[in-house]
VEXPANU-230718 format. One record per residue (C-alpha): residue in one letter; x, y, z. Coordinates in steps of 0.2 Angstrom, whole numbers, padded with zeros to 4 digits, always signed. Layout:
N
AXYZ;...
This chain:
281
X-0001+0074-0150;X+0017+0070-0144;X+0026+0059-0157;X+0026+0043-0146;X+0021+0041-0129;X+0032+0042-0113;X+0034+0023-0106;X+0040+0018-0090;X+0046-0002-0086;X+0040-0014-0076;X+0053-0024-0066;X+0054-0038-0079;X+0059-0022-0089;X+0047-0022-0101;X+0040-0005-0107;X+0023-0001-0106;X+0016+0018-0108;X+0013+0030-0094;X-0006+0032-0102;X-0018+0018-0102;X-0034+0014-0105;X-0049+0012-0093;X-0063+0000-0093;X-0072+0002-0080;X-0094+0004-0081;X-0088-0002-0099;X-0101-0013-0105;X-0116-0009-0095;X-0125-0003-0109;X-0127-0012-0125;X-0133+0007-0133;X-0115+0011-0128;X-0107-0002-0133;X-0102+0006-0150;X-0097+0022-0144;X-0086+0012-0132;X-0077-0001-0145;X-0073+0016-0153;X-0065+0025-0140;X-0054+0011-0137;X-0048+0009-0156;X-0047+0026-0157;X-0033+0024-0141;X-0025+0012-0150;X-0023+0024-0166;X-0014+0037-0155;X-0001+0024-0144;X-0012+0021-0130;X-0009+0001-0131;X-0010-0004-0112;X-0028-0007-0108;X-0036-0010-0091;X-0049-0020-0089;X-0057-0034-0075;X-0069-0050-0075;X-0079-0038-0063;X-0083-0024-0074;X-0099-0028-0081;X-0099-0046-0074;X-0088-0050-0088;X-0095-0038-0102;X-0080-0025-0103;X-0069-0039-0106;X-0080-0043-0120;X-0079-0027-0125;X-0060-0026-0125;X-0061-0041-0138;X-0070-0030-0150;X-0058-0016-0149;X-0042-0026-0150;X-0047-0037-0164;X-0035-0039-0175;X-0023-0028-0168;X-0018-0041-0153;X+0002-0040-0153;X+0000-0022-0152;X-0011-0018-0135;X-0003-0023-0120;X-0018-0031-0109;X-0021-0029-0093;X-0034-0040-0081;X-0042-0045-0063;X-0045-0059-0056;X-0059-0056-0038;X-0053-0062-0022;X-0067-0071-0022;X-0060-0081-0037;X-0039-0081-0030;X-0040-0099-0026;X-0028-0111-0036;X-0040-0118-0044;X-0052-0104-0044;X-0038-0090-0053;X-0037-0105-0067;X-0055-0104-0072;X-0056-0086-0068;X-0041-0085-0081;X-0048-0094-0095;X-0066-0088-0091;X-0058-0069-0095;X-0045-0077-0109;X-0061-0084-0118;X-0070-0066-0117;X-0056-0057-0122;X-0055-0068-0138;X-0035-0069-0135;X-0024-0083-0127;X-0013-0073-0115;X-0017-0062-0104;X+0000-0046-0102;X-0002-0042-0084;X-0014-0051-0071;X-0019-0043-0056;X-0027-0049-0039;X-0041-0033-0038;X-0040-0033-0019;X-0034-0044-0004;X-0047-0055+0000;X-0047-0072+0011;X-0036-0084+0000;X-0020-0085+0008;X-0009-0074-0004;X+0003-0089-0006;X-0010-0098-0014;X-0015-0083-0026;X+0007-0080-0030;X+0007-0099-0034;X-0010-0100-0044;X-0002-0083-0054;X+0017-0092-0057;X+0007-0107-0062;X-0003-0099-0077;X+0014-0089-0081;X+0021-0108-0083;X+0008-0110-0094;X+0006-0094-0105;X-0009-0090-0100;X-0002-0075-0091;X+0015-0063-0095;X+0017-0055-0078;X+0004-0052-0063;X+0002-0040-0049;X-0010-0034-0038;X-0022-0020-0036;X-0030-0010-0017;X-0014-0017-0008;X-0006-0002+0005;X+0011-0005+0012;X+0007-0018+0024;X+0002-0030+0013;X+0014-0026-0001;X+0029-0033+0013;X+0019-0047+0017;X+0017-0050-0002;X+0036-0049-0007;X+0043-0061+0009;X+0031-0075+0000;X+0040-0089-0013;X+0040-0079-0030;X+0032-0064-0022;X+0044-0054-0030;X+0038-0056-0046;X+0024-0044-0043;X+0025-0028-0057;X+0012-0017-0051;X+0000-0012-0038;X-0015-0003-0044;X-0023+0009-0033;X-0033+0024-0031;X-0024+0038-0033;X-0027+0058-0039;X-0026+0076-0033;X-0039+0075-0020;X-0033+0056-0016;X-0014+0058-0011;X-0012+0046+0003;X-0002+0034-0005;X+0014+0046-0005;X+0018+0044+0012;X+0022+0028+0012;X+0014+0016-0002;X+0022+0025-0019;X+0041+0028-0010;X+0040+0012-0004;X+0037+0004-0023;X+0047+0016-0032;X+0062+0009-0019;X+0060-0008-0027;X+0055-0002-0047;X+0036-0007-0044;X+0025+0005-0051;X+0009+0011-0045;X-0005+0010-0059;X-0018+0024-0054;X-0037+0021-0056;X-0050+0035-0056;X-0036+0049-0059;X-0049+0062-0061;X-0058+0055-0049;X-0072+0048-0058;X-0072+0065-0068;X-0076+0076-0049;X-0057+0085-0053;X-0065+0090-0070;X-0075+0101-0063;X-0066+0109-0048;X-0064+0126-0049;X-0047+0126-0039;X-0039+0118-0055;X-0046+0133-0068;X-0031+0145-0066;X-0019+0131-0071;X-0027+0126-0083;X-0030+0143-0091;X-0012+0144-0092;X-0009+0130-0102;X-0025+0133-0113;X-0030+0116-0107;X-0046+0108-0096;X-0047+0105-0077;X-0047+0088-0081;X-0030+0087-0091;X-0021+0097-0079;X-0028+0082-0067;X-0022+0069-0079;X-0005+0077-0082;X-0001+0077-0065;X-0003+0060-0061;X+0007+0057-0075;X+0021+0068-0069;X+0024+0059-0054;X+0038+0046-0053;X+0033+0029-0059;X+0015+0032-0060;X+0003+0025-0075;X-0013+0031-0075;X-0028+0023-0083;X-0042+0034-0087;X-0058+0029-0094;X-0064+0037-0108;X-0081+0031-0118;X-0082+0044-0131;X-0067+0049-0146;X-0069+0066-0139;X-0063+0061-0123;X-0047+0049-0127;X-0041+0064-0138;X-0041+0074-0122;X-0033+0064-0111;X-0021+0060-0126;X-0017+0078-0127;X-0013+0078-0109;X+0004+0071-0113;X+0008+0087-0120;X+0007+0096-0105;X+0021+0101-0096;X+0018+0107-0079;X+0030+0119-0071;X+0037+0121-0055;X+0022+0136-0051;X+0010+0124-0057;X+0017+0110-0045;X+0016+0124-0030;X-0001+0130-0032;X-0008+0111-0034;X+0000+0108-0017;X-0008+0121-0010;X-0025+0117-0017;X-0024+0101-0015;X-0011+0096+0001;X+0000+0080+0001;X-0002+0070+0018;X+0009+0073+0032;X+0001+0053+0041;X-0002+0037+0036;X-0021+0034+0030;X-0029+0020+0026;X-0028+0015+0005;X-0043+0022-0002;X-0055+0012-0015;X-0070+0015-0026;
């Protein structure tokens, strides 16, 4: 295990780790629910503070979830939450707020996101967002699912840019958003947060990743991890539901991927020479 984990800051300047925690399918399962609360403290143990969850996942039960894990150990896990489109009205992000506040078991929420653009006009949601900061309810928000586009429209509104993330779909065999989404946010020191960075655990099993990670006596899914984490101002925020797992991907900090490495995984898997449309899953 490293000694402390790498951190990158958010445009407020606040620190938070490159290595977060994943929530999502969290609290489906009551059977799991154990296995799951221990993961997550387990995190915790080895640095892995930031913790991703969303009033979606589980219709509410990851969050509930998260509380277990965290409890007692609140100023130390930097939290992170979404708020549905469906819910970014002004008066709907308020009792979406206090809604995942009261799951959570805490009264602030580190970083709010907006999970993907809905029909709320997005100066309502920014207003709704600085509104809760006001109170502190929230530290900081952002968004999640916005390409570039939408990112502009975002940072020409009143306040909009107080935004310290975007949160998107991003991996090996996902790498449209270096053409134009991740150099555009790393130009203004807005970092991408990377869902699904083994792709929902497909990069674990493909065979094109095996030779690298023989080298490094590592899995197909570090290797995976590692390089998500290798990119500039990327977070990425695995899930992991088993102790087995969250030592893995902790141990994927240690990897140092070297230039031959970086080659051959540009071969395998091809950075985008267009613009594509912002994947989600």
């Amino acid at each position: 295990m490293p000694a402390s984990i790498r951190t990158l800051k958010l445009p407020s300047g606040e620190a938070v780790p490159v290595l977060g925690q994943g929530t999502w399918k969290m609290g489906e399962d009551r059977r799991r629910r154990a296995d799951e609360v221990a993961a997550l403290k387990l995190g915790l143990d080895l640095g892995i503070t930031l913790i991703d969850t969303a009033e979606m996942y589980a219709s509410g039960g990851a969050e509930e979830v998260v509380a277990e894990a965290i409890a007692g150990r609140r100023d130390e896990t930097f939290l992170v939450s979404k708020v549905l489109p469906s819910n970014a009205s002004r008066a709907g992000v308020k009792r979406a707020c206090e809604s995942s506040l009261k799951r959570l078991a805490t009264d602030r929420i580190d970083l709010y996101l907006l999970h993907w653009p809905g029909s709320v006009p997005l100066s309502e949601t920014v207003e709704a967002f600085e509104a809760l900061k006001a109170e502190g309810k929230v530290r900081h928000w952002g968004v999640s699912n916005f390409d570039t586009d939408e990112m502009e429209d975002l940072v020409r509104l009143p306040s909009g840019g107080n935004v310290q993330t975007n949160q998107v779909l991003y991996n090996l065999s996902r790498r449209g958003p270096e053409f134009d989404l991740a150099p555009w946010c790393a130009e203004r020191g807005i970092p991408l947060m990377a869902y699904s960075p083994v792709e929902q655990g497909a990069l674990a099993r493909n065979a094109r990743l095996d030779a690298i990670a023989a080298r490094h006596k590592a899995t197909a899914a570090q290797i995976a991890l590692a390089w998500v984490m290798a990119q500039q101002g990327v977070i990425a925020i695995p899930k992991a539901s088993r102790q087995e797992h969250v030592r893995q991907n902790a141990a994927a900090l240690d990897i140092k991927l070297t230039a031959q490495d970086l080659a051959d995984l540009d071969r395998a898997f091809p950075p985008p020479t267009r613009k594509r449309g912002l994947e989600m899953i």
